[in-house]
N, C-alpha and C positions, 0 to 999 in steps of 0.2 A: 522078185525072185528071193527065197529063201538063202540064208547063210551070209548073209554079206556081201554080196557078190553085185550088189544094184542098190543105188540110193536115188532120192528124188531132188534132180540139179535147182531147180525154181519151180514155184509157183504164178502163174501168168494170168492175169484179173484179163476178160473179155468186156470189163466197162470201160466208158467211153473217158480217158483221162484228156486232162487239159494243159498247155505246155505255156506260159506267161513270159512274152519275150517282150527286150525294151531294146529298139533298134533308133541310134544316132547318124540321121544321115543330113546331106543340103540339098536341097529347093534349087530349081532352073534358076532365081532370082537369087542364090547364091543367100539364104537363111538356112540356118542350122536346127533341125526340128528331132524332137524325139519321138520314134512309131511304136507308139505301147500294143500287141498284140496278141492275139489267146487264139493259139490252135490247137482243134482239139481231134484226138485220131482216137483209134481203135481197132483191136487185133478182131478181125469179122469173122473168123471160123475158129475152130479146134484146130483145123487140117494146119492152120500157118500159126500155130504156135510155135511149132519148132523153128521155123524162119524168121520169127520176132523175136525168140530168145537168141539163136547164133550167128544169125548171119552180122548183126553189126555188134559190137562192144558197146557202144552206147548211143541207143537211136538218137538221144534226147538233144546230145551234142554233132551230131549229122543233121538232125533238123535244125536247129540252132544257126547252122553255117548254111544251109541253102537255102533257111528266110533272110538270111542277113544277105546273102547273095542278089535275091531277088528283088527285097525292098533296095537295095542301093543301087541296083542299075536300072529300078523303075523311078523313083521320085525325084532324081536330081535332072527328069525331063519333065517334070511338071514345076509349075509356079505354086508357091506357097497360097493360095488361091483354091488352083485347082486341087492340091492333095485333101484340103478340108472337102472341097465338094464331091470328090471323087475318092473316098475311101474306101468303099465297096470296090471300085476298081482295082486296086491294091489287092484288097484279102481274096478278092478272086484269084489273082496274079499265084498267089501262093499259095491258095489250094492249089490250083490245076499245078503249080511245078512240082508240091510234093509230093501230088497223089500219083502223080507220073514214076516220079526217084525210089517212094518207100512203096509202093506197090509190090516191088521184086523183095521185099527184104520182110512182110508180112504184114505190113501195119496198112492202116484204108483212115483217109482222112476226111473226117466228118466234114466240119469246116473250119473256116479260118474267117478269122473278125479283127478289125482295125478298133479298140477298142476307143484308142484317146491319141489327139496328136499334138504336143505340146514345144510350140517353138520357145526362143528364150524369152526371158522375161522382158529384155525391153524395146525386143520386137512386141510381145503383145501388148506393153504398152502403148507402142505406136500407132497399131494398129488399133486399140481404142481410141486412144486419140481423134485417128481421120475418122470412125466412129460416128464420135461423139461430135466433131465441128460439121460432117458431112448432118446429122439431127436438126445442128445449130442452125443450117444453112437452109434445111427444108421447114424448120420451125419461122426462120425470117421469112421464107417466101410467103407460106402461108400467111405468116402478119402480114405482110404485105399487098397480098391481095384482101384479106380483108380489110382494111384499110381502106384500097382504092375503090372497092364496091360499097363504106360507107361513105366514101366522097360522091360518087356517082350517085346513088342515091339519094343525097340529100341535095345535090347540084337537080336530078332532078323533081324529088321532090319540092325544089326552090320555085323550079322552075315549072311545075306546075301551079303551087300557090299561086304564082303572079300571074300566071292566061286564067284560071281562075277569079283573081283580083282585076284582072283587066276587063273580063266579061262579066264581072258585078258591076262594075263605073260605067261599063257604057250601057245595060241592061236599065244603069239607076239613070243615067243621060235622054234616052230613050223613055224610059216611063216620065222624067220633066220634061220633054220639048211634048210628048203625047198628053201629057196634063196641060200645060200652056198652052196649045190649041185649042184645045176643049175649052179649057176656060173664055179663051178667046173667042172662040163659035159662041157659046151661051151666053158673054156679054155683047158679042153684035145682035144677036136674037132678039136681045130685052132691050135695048139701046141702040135705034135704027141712026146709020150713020156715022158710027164708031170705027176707025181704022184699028188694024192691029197695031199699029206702032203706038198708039193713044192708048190702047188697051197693056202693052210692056211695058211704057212709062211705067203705068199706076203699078204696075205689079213691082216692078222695080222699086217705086219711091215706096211701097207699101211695104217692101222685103227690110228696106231701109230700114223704116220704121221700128219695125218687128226684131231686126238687129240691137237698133236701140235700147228699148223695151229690154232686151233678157241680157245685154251689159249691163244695165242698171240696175236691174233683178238680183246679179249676181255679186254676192259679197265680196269675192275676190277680185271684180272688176277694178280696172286703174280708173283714175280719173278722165274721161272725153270730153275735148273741148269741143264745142259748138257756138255758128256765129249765132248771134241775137238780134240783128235787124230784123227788122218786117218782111225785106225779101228775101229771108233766109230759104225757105221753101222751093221756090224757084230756085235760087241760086244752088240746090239741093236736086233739082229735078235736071239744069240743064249739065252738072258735073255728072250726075247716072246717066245721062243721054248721052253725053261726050263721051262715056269709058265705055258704052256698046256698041257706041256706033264706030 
């Protein structure tokens, strides 16, 4: 209107602004945490301009008082626990109660977001703490079982070597008694009359022998006494016949 008679009270932005609140409340388990929060509204028409400009003095501090409202009568029913896992819970909480309260007064609220929740400092050091022992604790088990699975395995890889070990010795027992017959069959063959026990002497006094032989052979051998009569031989054949039979 020309002449003075009409001026222009505000100007009212229809972007979406952001309100950055920091609410101090306590946890069911009686810890003291801070709820950092960003809601963010907006005047959604032309038509509620004039009800977001007069109907409140200052929305900023009417919002203000019925997030603090709401964050304090929702989180001191949850454990410090649950408000970390359930913080979406929360900025739900207070959307739905603003958009309910400032709906009548022009404003429409986007949403609402928990942005950060910070209890005191030596609460979260405690809370690293059991952290860090609860790590400690699944770090030993793990040692610990692997540990018990290289005991076990080498218990049974032990114990496979020896059934292994044990069925080489009697594989090797087995191929000398089946060689000792054999020999035995082919020396009664050529030599009509020959018992086998006549036929194990000589193999016996001949192993004797053959014992002797590679002592002697060997440079590191000790000294072996032996008798020197003339019936030393015999006196040689009927000690190996005493020790088999």
């Amino acid at each position: 209107m020309p002449f003075g008679f009409e001026h222009v009270a505000s100007r009212q932005s229809l972007r979406i602004r952001q309100l950055d609140l920091d609410v101090e409340t306590k946890t069911h388990d009686d810890v003291f945490v801070i709820i950092r929060l960003a809601v963010q509204y907006v005047i959604p028409s032309k038509d509620q301009v004039y009800d977001a400009y007069y109907k409140l003095a200052d929305h900023t501090i009417q919002m203000n008082s019925w997030v603090f409202d709401v964050v304090r009568s929702k989180v001191p029913t949850m454990k410090l626990d649950d408000v970390f896992e359930n913080k979406d819970e929360i900025a739900d909480e207070v959307k739905k109660a603003l958009q309910e309260r400032m709906a009548q007064y022009g404003w429409e609220i986007v949403r609402a977001l928990v942005n950060d929740i910070e209890p005191d400092a030596k609460v979260k050091d405690a809370m690293n703490e059991v952290n860090r022992q609860q790590r400690l604790q699944t770090a030993a088990q793990a040692q610990g079982e692997k540990e018990k699975i290289l005991v076990i395995k080498k218990a049974e890889a032990e114990a496979e070597s020896k059934r292994l070990q044990g069925e080489g010795i009697a594989n090797q027992r087995r191929a000398i008694i089946n060689g000792y017959r054999d020999s035995i069959q082919n020396f009664q063959d050529r030599i009509m009359g020959t018992t086998a026990k006549e036929v194990m002497d000589l193999v016996a006094l001949t192993q004797y022998f053959d014992t002797l032989q590679i002592l002697g052979g060997d440079a590191r051998s000790k000294v072996v006494f032996l008798p020197s009569n003339p019936g030393a031989s015999g006196d040689f054949m009927n000690q190996i016949r005493v020790a088999f039979s």
